[in-house]
MARBA-3410 file (N, C-alpha, C, O; in Angstrom, 1 decimal):
106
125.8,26.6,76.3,125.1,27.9,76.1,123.7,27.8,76.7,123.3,28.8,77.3 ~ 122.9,26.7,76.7,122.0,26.4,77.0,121.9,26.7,78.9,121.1,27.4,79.5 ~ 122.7,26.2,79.3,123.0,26.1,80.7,123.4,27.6,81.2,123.1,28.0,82.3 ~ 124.2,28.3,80.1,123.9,29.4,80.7,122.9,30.5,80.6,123.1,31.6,81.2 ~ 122.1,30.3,79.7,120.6,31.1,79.6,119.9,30.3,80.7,119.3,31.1,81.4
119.6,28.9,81.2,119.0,28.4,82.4,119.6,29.2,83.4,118.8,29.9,84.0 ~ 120.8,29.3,83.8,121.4,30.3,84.8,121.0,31.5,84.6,120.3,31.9,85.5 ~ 121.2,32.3,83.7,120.4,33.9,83.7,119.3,34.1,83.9,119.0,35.0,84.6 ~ 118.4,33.3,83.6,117.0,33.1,83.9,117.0,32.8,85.3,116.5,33.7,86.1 ~ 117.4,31.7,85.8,117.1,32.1,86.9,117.3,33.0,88.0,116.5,33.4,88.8
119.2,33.3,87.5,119.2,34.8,88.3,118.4,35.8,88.3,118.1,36.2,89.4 ~ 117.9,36.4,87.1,116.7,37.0,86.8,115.3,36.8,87.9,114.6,37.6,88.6 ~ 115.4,35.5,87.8,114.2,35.1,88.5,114.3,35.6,90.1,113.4,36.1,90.8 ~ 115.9,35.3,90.7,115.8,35.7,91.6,116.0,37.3,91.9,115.8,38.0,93.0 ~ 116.2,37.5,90.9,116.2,39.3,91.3,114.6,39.7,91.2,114.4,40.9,91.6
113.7,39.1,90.8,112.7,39.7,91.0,111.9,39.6,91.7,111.2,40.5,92.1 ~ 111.8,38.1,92.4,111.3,37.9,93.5,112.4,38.8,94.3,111.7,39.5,95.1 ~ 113.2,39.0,94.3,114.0,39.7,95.8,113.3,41.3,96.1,113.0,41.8,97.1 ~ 113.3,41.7,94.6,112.3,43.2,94.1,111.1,42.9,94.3,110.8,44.1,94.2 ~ 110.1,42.3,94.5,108.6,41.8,95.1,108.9,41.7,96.4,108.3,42.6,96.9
109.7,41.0,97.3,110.1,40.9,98.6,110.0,42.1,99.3,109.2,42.4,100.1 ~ 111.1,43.0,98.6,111.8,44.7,98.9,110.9,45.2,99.0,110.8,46.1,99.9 ~ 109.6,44.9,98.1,108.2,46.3,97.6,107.9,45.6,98.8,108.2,46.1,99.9 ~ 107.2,44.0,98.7,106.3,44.1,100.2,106.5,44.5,101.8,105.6,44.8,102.6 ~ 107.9,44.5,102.1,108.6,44.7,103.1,109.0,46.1,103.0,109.6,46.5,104.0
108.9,47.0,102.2,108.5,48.3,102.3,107.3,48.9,102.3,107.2,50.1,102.6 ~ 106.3,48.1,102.0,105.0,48.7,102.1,104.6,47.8,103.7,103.7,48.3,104.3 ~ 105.2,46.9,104.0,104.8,46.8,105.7,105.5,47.5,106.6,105.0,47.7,107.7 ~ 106.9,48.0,106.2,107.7,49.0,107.1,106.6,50.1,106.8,105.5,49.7,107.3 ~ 106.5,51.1,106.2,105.4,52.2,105.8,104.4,51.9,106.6,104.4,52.8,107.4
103.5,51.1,106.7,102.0,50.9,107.5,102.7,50.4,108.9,102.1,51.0,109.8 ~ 103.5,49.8,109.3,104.3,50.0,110.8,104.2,51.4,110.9,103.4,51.9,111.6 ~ 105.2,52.0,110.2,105.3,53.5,110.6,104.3,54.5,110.6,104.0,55.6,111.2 ~ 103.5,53.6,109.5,102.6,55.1,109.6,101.5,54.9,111.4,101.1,55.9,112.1 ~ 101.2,53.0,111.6,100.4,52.9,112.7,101.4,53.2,113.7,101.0,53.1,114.9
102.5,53.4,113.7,103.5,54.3,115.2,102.8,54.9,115.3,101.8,54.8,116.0 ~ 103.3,56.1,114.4,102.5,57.7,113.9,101.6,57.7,115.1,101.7,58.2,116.2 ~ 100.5,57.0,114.4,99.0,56.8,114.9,99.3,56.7,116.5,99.0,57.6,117.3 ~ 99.7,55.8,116.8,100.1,55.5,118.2,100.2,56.8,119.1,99.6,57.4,120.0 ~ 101.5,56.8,118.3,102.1,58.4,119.2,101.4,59.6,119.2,101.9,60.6,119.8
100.5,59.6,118.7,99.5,61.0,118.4,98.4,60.6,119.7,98.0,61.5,120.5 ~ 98.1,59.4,119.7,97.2,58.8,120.4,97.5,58.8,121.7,96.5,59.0,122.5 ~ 98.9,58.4,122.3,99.6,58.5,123.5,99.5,60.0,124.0,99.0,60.6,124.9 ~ 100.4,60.7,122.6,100.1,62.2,123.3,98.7,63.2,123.7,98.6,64.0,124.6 ~ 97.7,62.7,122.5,96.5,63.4,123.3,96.3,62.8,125.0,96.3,63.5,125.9
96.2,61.5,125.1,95.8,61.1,126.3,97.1,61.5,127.2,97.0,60.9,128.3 ~ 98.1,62.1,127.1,99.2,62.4,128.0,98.6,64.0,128.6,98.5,64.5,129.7 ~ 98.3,64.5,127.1,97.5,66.0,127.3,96.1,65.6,128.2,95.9,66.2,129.2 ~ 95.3,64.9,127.8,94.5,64.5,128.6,94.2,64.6,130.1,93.5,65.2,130.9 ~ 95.5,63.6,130.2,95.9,63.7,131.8,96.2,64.4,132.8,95.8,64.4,134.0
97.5,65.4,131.6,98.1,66.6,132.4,96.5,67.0,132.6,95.9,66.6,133.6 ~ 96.1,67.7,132.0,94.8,68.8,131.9,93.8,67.9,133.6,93.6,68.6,134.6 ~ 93.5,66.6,133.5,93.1,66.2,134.8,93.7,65.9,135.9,93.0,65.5,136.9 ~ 95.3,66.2,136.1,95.6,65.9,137.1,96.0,67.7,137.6,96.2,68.0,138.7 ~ 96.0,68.7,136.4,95.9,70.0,136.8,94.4,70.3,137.5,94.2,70.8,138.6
93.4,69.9,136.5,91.8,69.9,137.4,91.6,69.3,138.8,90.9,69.9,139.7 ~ 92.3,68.1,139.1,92.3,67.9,140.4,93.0,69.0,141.3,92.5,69.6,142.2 ~ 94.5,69.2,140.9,94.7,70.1,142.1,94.5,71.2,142.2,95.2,72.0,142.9 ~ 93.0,71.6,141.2,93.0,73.2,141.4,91.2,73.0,142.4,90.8,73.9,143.1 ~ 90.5,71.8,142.4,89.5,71.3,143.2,89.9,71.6,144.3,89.5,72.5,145.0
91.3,70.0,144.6,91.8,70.2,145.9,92.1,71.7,146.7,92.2,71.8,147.9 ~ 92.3,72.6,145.8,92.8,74.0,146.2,92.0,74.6,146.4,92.1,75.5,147.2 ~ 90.3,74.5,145.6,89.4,75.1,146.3,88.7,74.8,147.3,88.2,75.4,148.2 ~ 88.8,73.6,147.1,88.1,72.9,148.4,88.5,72.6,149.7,87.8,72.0,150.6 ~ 90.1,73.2,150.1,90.4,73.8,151.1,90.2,75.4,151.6,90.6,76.1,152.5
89.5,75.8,150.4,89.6,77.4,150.2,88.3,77.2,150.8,88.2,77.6,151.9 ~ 87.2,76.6,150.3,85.9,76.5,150.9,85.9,75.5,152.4,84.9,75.7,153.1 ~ 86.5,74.8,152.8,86.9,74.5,153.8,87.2,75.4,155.0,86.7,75.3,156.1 ~ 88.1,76.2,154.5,88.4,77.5,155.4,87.1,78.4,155.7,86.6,78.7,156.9 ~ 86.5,78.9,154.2,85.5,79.4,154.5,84.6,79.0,155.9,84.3,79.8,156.8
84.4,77.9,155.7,83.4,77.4,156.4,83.5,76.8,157.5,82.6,76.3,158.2 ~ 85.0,76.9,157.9,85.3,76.7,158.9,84.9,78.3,160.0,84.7,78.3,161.2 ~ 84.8,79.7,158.9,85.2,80.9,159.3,83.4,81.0,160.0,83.1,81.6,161.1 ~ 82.6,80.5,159.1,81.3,80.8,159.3,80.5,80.2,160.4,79.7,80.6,161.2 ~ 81.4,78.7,160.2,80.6,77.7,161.7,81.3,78.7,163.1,80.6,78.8,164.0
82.2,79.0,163.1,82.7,80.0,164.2,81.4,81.0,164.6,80.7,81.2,165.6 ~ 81.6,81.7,163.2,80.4,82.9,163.6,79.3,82.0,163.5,78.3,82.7,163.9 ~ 79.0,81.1,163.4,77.3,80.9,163.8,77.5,80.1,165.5,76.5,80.0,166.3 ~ 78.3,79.8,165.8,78.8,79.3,167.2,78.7,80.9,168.1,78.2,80.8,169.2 ~ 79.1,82.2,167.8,79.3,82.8,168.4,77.6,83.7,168.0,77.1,84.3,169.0
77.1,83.9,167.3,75.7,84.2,167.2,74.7,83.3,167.9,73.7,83.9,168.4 ~ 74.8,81.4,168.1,74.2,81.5,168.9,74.6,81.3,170.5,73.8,80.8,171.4 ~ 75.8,81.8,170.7,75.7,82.1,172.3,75.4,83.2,172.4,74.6,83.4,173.4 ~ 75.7,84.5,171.6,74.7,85.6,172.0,72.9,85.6,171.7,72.1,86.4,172.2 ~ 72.7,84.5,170.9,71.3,84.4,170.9,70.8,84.0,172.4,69.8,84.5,173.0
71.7,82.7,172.9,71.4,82.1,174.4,71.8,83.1,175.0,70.8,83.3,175.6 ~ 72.8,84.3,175.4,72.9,85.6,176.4,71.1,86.3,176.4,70.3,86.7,177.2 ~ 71.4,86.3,174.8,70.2,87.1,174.8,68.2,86.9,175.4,67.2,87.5,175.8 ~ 68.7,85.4,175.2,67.5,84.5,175.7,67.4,85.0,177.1,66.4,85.6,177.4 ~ 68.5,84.7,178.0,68.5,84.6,179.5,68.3,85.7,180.0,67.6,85.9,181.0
69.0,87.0,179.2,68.4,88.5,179.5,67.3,88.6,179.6,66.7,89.0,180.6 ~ 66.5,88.3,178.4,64.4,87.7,178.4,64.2,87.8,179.4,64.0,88.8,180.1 ~ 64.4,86.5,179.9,64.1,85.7,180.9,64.1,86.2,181.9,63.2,86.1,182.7 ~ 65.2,86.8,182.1,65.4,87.4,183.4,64.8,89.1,183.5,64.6,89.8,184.5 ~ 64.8,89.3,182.6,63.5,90.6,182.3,62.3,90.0,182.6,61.5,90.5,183.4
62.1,88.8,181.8,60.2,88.6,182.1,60.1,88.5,183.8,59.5,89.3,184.5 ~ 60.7,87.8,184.1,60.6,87.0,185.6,61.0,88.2,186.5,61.4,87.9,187.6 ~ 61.0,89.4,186.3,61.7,90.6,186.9,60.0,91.6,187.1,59.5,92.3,188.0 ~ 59.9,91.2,186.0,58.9,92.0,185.8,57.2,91.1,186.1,56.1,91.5,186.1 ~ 57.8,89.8,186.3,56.8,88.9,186.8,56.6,89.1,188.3,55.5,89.0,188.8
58.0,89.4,189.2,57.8,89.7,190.2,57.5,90.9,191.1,57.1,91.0,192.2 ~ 57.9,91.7,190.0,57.3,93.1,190.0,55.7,93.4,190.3,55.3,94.0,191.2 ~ 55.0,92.8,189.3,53.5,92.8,189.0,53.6,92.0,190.0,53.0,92.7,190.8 ~ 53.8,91.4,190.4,53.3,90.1,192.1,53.2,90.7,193.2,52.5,90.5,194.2 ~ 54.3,91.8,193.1,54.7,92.4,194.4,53.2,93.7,194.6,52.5,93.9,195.6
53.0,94.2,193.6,51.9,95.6,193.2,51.2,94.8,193.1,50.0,95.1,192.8
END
């Protein structure tokens, strides 16, 4: 009889350590899951993150061939204002020097 109250006891014993085991190994599954959680919220902001900067880059790139163009349109027209400024110079010139030889000749 004796030997088998030492046996219940200890089965006992081992059911409760097994139930202490269970709790701890359920409260470290829980704090794993909950630091996933954490994880995955953290991955997705910085996923949103990204998208959002790699949409800002190609809307840069998109203006900055837009201003590109621009300025491609403007260096034209300042290329063609100043050869009409140099037309316009040589017309001067050739007015002053017209009228230089005019007054020379009188």
């Amino acid at each position: 009889e004796f030997v088998q109250e030492e046996h219940i006891a200890a089965c006992w014993e081992c059911v409760r350590v097994a139930v202490e085991v269970c709790g701890e190994v359920r409260g470290a599954l829980a704090t794993a899951h909950t630091e996933n959680v954490q994880v995955h919220e953290g991955y997705s902001q910085l996923m949103s993150k990204h998208l959002a900067m790699v949409t800002n880059y190609r809307n840069l790139e998109s203006q900055r061939g837009t201003l590109d163009a621009r300025v491609a349109v403007l260096a034209a027209r300042l290329h063609q204002k100043e050869a009409e400024m140099d037309e316009l110079r040589a017309q001067i010139s050739a007015l002053l020097a017209e009228e230089r030889d005019g007054s020379k000749q009188h």
